[in-house]
N, C-alpha and C positions, 0 to 999 in steps of 0.2 A: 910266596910261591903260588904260581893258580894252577888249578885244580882242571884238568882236562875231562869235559863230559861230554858224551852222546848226546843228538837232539832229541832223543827219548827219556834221556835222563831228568836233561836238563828241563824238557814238559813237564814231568812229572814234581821236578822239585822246584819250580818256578809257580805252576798249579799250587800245588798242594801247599808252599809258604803263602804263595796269596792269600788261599780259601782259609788258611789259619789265622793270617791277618786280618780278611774281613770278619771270620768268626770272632777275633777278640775284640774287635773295633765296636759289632751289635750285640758282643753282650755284655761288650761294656755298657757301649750306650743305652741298651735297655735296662743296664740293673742300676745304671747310674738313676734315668730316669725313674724307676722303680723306688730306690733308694727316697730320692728326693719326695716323691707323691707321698712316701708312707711317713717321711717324716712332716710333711707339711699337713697330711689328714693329723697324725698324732697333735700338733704342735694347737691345730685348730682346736682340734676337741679338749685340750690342756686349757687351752684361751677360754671356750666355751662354759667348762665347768667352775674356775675359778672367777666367772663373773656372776657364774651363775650363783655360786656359793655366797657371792659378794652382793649379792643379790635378795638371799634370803636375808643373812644375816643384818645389811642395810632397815630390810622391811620390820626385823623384831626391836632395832633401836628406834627406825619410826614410830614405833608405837608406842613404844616409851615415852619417847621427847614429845609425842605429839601427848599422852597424858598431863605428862608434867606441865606441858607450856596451857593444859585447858584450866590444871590446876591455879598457874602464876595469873591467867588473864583472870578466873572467879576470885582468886583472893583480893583483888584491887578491892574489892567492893566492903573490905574491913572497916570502913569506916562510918556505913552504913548501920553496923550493927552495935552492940556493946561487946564490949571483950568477953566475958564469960560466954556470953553466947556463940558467939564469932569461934572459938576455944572446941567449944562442943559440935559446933558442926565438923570445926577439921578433923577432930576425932573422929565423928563418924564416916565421913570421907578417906579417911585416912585407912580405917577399919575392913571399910567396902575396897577398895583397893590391894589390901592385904589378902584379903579372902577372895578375887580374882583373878591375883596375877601373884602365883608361889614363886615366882621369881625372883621378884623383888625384896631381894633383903632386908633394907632400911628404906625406911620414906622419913624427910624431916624439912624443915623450909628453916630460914633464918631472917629476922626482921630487923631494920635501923630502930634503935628507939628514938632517934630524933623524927623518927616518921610517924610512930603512934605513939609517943607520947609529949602531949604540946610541952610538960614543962619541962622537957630535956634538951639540951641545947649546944651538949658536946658535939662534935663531927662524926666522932666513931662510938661504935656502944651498939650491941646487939642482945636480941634473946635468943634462943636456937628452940624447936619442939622438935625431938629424934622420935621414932618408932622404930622399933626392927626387930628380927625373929628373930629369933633363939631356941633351938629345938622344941620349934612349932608352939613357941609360947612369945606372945605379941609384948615386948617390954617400950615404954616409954623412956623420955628425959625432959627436964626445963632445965636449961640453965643460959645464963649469961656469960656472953664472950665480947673480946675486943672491947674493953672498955677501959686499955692503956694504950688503943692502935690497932690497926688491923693487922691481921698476918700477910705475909707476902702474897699465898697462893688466893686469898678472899679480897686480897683488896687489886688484883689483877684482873678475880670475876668480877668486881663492880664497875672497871674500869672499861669491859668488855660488854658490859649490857644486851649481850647476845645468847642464845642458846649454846649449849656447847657441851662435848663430851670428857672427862678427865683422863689423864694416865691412870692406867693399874696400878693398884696398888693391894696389899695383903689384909685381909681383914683385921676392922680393930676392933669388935666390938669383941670377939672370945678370946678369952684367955688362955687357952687353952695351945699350945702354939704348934703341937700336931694336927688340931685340925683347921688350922688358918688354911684359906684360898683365896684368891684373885678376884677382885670385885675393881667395879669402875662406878664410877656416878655421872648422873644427865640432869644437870641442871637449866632451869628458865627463869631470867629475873623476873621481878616483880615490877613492874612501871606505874606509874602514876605521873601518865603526860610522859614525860621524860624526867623524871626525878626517880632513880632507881629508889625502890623501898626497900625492896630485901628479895629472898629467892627461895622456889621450891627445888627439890631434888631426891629424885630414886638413887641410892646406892644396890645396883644388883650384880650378882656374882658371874662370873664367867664361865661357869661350868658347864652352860649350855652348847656355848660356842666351842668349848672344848671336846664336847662330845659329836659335833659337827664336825672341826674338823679330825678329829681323829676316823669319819668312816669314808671321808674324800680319797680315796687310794683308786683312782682309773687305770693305773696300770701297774704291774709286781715291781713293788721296790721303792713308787711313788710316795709322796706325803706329802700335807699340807699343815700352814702354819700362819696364823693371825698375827697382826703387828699393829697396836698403836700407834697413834697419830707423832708421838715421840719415839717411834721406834723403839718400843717394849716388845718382846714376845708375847702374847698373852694367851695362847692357843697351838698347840707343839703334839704330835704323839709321842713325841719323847719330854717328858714332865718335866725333865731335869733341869731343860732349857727353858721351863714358863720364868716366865719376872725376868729375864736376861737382855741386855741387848742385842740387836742386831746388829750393830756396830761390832759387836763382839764374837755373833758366828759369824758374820761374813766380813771381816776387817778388810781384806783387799776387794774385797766384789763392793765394800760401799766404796769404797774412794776411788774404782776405778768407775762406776755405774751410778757413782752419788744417791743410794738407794734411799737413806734418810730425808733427803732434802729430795725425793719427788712424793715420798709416801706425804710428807708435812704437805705439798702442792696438789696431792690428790690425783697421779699421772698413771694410767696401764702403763707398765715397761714389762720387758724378759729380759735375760740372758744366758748365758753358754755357762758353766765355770767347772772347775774337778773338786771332787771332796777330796779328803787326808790319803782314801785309799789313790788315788789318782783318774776312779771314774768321771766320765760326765754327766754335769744333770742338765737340763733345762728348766729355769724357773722362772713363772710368770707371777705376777703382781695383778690385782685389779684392786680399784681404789670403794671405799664404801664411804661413801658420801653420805650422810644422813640432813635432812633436809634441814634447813634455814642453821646448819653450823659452818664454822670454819674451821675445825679438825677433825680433818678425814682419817680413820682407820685402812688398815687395808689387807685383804690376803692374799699369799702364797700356795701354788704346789710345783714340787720340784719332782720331775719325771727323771728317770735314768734315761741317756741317749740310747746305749744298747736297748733298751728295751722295745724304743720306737722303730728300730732298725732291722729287727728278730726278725717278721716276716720279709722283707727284705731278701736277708741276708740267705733264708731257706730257699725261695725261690732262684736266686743265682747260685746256689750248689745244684740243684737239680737244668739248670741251663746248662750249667759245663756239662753233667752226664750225656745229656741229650746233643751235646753238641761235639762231644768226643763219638759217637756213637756212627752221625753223621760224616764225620769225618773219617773212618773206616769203609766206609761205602765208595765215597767220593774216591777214596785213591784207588779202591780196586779198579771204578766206571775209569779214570786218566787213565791207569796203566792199559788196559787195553787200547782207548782212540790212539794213544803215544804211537801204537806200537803200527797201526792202519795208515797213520799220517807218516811217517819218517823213513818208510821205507822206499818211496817215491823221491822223496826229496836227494838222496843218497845221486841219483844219476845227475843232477846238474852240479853238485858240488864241484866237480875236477873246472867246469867252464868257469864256475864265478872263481877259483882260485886263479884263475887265468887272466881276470878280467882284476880281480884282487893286486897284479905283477903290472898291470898297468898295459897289458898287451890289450892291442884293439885290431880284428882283423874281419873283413867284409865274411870269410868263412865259417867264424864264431857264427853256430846254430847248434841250438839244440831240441830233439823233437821225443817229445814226450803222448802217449795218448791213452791217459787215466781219465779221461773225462770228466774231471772234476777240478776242483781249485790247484793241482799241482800244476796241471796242464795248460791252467790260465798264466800260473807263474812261470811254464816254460816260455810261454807264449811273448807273455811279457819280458820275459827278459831280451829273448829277441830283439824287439821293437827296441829296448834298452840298447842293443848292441848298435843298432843300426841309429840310433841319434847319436850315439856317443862319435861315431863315426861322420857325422853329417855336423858335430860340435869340433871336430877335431879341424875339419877343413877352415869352419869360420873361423877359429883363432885364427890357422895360419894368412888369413886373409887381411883381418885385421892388424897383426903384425907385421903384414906386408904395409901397412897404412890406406888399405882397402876399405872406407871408415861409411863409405857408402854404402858397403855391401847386403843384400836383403835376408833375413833367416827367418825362416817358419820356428816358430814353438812346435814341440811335440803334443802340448795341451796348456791350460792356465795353470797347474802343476809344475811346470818343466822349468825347476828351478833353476839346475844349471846353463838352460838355455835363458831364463830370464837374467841372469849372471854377468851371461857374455854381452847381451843385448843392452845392457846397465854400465856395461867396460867401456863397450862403444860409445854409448851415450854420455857417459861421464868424458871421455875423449873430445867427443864432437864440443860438448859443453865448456871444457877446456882451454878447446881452440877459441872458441869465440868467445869467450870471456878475456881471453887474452890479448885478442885485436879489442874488445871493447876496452878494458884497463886502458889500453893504448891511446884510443879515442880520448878517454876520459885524462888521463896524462897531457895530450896534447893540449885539450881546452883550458887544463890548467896554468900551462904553460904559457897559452895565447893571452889568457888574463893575467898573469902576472907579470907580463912582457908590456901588454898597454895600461895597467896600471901602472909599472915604475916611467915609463912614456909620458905618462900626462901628468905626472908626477911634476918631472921635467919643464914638460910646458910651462905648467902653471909659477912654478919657481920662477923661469925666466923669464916671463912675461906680465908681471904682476904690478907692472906699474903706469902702463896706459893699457883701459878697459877697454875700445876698440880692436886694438890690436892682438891682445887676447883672447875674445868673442872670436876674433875670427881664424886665430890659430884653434882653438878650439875645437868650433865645427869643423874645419877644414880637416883639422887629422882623424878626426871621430871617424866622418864620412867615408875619410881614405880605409881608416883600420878595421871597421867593421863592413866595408866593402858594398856600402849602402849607395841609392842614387843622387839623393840630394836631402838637404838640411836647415834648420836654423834655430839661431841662439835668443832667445824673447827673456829682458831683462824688465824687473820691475820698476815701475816709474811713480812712486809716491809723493811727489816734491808739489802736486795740489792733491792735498789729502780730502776734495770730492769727487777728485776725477783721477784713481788710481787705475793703471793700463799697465800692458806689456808690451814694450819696444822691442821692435827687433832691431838686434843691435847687431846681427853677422847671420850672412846665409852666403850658403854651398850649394852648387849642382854642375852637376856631369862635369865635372873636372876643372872648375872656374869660379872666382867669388862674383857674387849677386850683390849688386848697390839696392836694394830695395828699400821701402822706407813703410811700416807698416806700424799701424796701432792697435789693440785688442784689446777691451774692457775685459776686466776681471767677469770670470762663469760665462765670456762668450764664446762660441765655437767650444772646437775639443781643447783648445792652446786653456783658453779660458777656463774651462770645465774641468783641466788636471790642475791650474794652479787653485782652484777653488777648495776640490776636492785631495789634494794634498797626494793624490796615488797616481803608479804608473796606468795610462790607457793605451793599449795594443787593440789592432783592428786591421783583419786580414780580407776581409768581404768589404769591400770599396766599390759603391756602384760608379759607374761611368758620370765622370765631372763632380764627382763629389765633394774629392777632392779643393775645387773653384769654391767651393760654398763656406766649407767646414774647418779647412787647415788654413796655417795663416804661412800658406809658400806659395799657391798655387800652382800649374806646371802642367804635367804629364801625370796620368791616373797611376799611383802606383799599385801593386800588389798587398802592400803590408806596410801599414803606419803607426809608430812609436812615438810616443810624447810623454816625455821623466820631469816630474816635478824636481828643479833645484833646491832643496829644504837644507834650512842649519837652523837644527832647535826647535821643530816644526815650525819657521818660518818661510814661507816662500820667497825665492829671490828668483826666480824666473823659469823657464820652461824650457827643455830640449824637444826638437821636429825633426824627427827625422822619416823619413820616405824611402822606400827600395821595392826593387821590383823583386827583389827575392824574399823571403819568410824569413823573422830572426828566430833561433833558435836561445830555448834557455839561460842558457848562458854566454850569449851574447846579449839580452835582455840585462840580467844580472850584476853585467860585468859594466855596460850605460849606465845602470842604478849607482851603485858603487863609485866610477867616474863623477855623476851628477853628485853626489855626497859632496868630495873633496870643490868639485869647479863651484857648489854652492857655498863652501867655505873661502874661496881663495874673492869670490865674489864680493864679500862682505867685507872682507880686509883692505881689496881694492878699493870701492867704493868707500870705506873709511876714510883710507888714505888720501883719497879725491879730496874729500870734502876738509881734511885737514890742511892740505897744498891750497883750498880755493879760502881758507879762513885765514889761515899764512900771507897769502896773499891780499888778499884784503885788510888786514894788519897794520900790513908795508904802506898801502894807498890810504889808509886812514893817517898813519905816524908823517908819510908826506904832506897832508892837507894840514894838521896838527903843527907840522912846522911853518905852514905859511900862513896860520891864523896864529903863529905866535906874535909875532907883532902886533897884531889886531888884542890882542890878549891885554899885551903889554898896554897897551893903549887903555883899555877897560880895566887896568890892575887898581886905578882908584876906587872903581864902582866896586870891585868886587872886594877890595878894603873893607869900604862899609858896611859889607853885607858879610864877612868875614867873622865877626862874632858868631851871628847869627849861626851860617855853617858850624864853626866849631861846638855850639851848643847842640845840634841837632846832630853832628857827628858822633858824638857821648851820648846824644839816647841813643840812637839807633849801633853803638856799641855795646852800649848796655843790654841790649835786647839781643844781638845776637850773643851776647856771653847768657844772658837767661837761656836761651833755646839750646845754648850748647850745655849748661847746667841742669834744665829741665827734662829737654827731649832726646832721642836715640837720634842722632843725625849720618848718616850716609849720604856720596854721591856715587854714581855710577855712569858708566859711556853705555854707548847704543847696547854692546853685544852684552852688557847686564858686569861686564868688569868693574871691582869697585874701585873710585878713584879718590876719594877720601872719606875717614868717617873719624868723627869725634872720639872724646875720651871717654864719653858715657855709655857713646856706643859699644866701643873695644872691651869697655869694664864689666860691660853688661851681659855680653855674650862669650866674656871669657878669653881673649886674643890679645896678643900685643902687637905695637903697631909694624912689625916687621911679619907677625903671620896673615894680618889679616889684608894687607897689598896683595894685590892679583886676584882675590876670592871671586867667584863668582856669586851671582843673587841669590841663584839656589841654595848656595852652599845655607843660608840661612832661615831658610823651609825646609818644613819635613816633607820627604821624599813622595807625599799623594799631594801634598798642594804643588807639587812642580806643575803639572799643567793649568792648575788657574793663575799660577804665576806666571806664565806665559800668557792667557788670555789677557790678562790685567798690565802686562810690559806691553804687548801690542797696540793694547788701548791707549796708554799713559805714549808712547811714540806714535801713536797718532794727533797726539796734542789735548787728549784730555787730562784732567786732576781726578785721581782713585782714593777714595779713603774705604776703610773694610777696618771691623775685629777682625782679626788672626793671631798666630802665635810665629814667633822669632826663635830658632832653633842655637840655642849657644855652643860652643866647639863643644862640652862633653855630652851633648843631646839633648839635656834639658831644654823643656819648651815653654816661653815667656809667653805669656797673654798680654797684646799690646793693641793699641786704635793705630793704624796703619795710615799714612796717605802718599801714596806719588805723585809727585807733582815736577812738568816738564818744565825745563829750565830752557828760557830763548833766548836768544842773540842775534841782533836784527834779524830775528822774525822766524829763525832756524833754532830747532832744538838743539842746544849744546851739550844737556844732560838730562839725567832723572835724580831727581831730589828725592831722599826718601826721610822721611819724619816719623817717627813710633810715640809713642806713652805706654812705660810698661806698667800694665793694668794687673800686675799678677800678686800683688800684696794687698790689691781693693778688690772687694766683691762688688 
């Protein structure tokens, strides 16, 4: 059901949902951004503190390690001294270290006695010298260890030869097991060259770092917390959690954040996660690397999110106020303008409800004189009345199929007059689109009406090449309504002196006996069969003609000359001449023609040459019979010599069963048909002797050597012998690496064939 409102109303409740919309849109977006800033200052200063922490604590193990490792480098020098002596000085060194550094628990080194004592000669065997405190009383030890093995965790530092820090662990020197705590130890071996001797090491306690981080709290609620390099706790405000894993308070935060396995790689990470109550913290890591180790420590402080949020969150409570506030003003300032603006508007309503029914009448006016924006809108609506009236006519104009008709815009606005103006247009474009289709249907038609024509022709004319030549041009000239024409055949039978005959010419409604020769590249006839592509030339100076075509005549307007190509061979040239311009596709549709008349060309001329071999045949087998007598007369000589033959018949048998054993043999006719191939051939490439009749050459090249296999059959019909590496393509696509040779096959004196010979080279490198 809708709700019917005044334009008064409806300003006001159309305002005032805006202005609440834009109000929660900026404060959204301000408290969002607010939100964001204050949690990314917190997050920084979180980052900040716990490197810095990472920072101190870093510099009190440096000082450590770097003690210890000054100790590990002076003791090399053991053997320099005597043992009691050597004994007394560690003492006192050991003493002086006690007395300035209260930190340090235990100090004690451990030595190989295969290293200081020559006549020891086991692997393993140590002596240890402890110190350590005990309510601020300095206790000793000697004793001997590892003289069944070493233990696991001593014979991993030997193996280590590096400085390095230990897991925590609970103290063992008191008894006492209320007051045990947390110590670690920082050992440096002892080297001598690279033969580990043995090792110094402070064991000190951790209470320091626990009092560190127990006063890290940046913010209410915050805490921080220390974690060995094995992910120990070793440093907690909640004590309860010291010695524990971390694996163990945060089970799902390590396997989801692999916390163990960056603290062991030494990596700053955070992340997000809830405690048990369901808050969020943010906890950051930074790694405490201590110089020349390879297990890093590392700490923690975990912030409550709420807490970073707090100012935030005060600030957009005080935005709403401020902007509820705002919003009580706002609708008083609307309802007043509402009330200035709407009552103007009230006098045109009755017209646009009229105009709304779809009535249009030259008397629609209406006259308003507020002098202000209503009056602009009176105004205009007018000017509205009177185009719609001025749109009303052009349709019926249009409809009338008045398609010519001219209309003003009311402006580059005036959509619905650009509408009608788009109707018409789309009309006009219609129309003549429609007579174009038409055109374009015709030409279709007119091509495929002399294509199936010469179709015709050539079918029934295909057995004297004169006669043909000059059906040819003859109906070309007729169909494409050209002046005059002719047909230039290739003439290769002296393969130094190859030309183009003209073998049939056409003009102005008569055949031409002409009798004309033209080297190949001479003239245009010359320079299309060279060049292999159509040449069109519609700029013809006066006599040019006489120089350059091979018809000469009457200067025409527009000259066309279609290379005959089958296989990109050229077999001759079409001339044609007209005083009119060819268009497109009548271009197109000659091309297409020359295609087929260059194929029908090649079969012909086959067929000649098979009729003039035929023939020749007959007149050899006549002369054959009337030197038989002569024969017969000579049958004693060639008695004699009849051994002989038979013995040279068996080599030269011999030899072709080797070649047919040995080599890939094929023959093939001119157009590359194969006409026979051996068994080694067939076997070779995979085919039996019923698929592989009719194949063509190519079929046994891969599909990019097709053009130098054309270059190389051109050659090889011209009467040269081609040998080449190449590869032989067998019916399933494998490709043979073989030595190649073509070689032309003659018969008094005329190619009869092409021989092809391979060696397949593809089982020898």
């Amino acid at each position: 059901m809708k709700i019917k409102l005044k334009i008064n109303q409806k300003i006001q409740l159309f305002i005032i949902s805006s202005s609440i919309i834009i109000y929660i849109i900026a404060i959204g977006y301000i408290s969002l951004n607010a939100r964001k800033m204050a949690y990314a200052d917190a997050i920084e200063v979180t980052n900040q503190i716990v490197q810095k922490s990472a920072n101190e604590i870093k510099a009190s193990l440096d000082a450590d390690l770097s003690m210890v490792n000054t100790l590990a480098t002076a003791f090399v020098t053991y053997k320099e001294m005597p043992i009691d002596k050597w004994q007394s000085l560690v003492t006192k060194m050991y003493g002086s270290i006690f007395k300035n550094a209260p930190h340090i628990y235990s100090i004690w080194d451990s030595w190989e006695l295969n290293a200081v004592d020559p006549n020891y000669n086991k692997p393993t065997g140590r002596f240890v010298i402890i110190y350590w405190r005990e309510k601020e009383i300095i206790k000793n030890n000697f004793e001997y260890r590892s003289l069944e093995g070493d233990p696991v965790l001593y014979a991993e530092i030997k193996k280590r030869t590096t400085p390095s820090i230990w897991e925590p662990y609970e103290d063992v020197f008191t008894d006492n097991k209320a007051e045990k705590f947390l110590m670690t130890t920082i050992n440096a071996p002892i080297m001598d060259g690279s033969k580990y001797v043995g090792i110094v090491a402070v064991d000190i306690t951790l209470d320091r770092f626990q009092k560190m981080v127990e006063k890290i709290k940046p913010y209410n609620g915050s805490y921080a917390f220390l974690v060995s390099n094995g992910g120990i706790i070793t440093g907690h405000s909640d004590k309860s959690l010291l010695n524990k894993k971390i694996a163990d308070l945060f089970p799902r935060e390590d396997g989801k954040f692999s916390i163990t396995e960056k603290i062991k790689e030494g990596k700053s990470f955070n992340f997000i996660t809830n405690d048990v109550t369901g808050m969020e913290h943010y906890i950051s890591f930074a790694p405490i690397n201590v110089v020349n180790t390879d297990t890093p420590w590392s700490i923690a402080i975990s912030v409550p999110v709420k807490t970073i949020m707090y100012k935030a969150t005060r600030n957009f409570r005080i935005s709403l106020i401020v902007g509820f506030i705002g919003l009580l003003i706002l609708v008083l300032v609307i309802n007043i303008i509402s009330r200035n603006i709407t009552n103007p508007i009230t006098n045109i309503t009755h017209l646009l409800k009229l105009i709304s029914k779809g009535h249009i009448d030259k008397k629609m006016v209406v006259t308003v004189n507020s002098h202000d924006e209503i009056e602009e809108m009176a105004n205009g609506l007018n000017l509205s009345i009177e185009g719609l009236n001025k749109k009303v006519e052009f349709a019926n104009q249009i409809g009338a199929g008045e398609l010519n008709t001219n209309f003003e815009l009311l402006s580059p606005e005036d959509v619905l007059g650009q509408s009608l103006l788009e109707m018409r247009n789309s009309l006009l474009k219609a129309r003549n689109e429609e007579e174009k289709r038409k055109t374009e249907d015709e030409k279709r038609r007119w091509t495929n009406e002399g294509l199936a024509k010469f179709a015709e022709i050539l079918r029934q004319n295909n057995n004297d090449l004169n006669i043909l030549a000059n059906e040819i041009i003859k109906n070309l000239i007729y169909y494409i309504k050209a002046n005059q024409g002719g047909l230039f055949i290739k003439n290769d039978q002296d393969k130094g002196n190859v030309v183009l005959e003209l073998l049939a010419a056409f003009a102005y409604d008569r055949k031409k006996h002409l009798k004309k020769q033209i080297k190949i590249g001479e003239g245009l006839v010359g320079t299309c069969a060279v060049e292999k592509e159509t040449i069109y030339i519609t700029e013809i100076p006066q006599n040019y003609v006489q120089i350059t075509s091979g018809l000469g005549g009457s200067n025409p307007n527009s000259l066309l000359l279609i290379p005959l190509l089958i296989e990109n061979e050229i077999m001759g040239v079409i001339e044609i001449a007209s005083f009119n311009k060819f268009e497109e596709h009548e271009i197109q549709f000659i091309e297409k023609v020359a295609e087929s008349i260059a194929s029908t060309l090649k079969s012909v001329r086959i067929n000649i040459r098979t009729s003039q071999l035929l023939e020749q045949s007959q007149q050899q087998s006549e002369e054959m019979a009337a030197q038989e007598e002569e024969m017969r007369q000579n049958m004693e000589e060639l008695q004699a010599t009849q051994e002989e033959s038979a013995r040279r018949e068996a080599e030269f048998k011999g030899v072709l069963e080797a070649v047919d054993r040995f080599l890939l043999k094929a023959e093939f006719s001119f157009n590359s048909d194969i006409l026979y191939a051996n068994s080694l051939f067939s076997q070779k490439l995979g085919y039996s002797v019923s698929e592989i009749t009719g194949l063509k050459a190519e079929s046994f090249f891969a599909e990019n050597d097709k053009n130098k296999l054309q270059e190389t059959w051109n050659n090889v019909m011209a009467g040269n012998t081609h040998q080449e590496y190449s590869k032989l393509k067998t019916k399933t696509g494998k490709m043979l690496n073989c030595i190649i040779s073509f070689i032309p096959v003659y018969i008094d004196d005329e190619i009869e064939k092409i021989l092809l010979l391979a060696i397949d080279t593809s089982e020898h490198k």
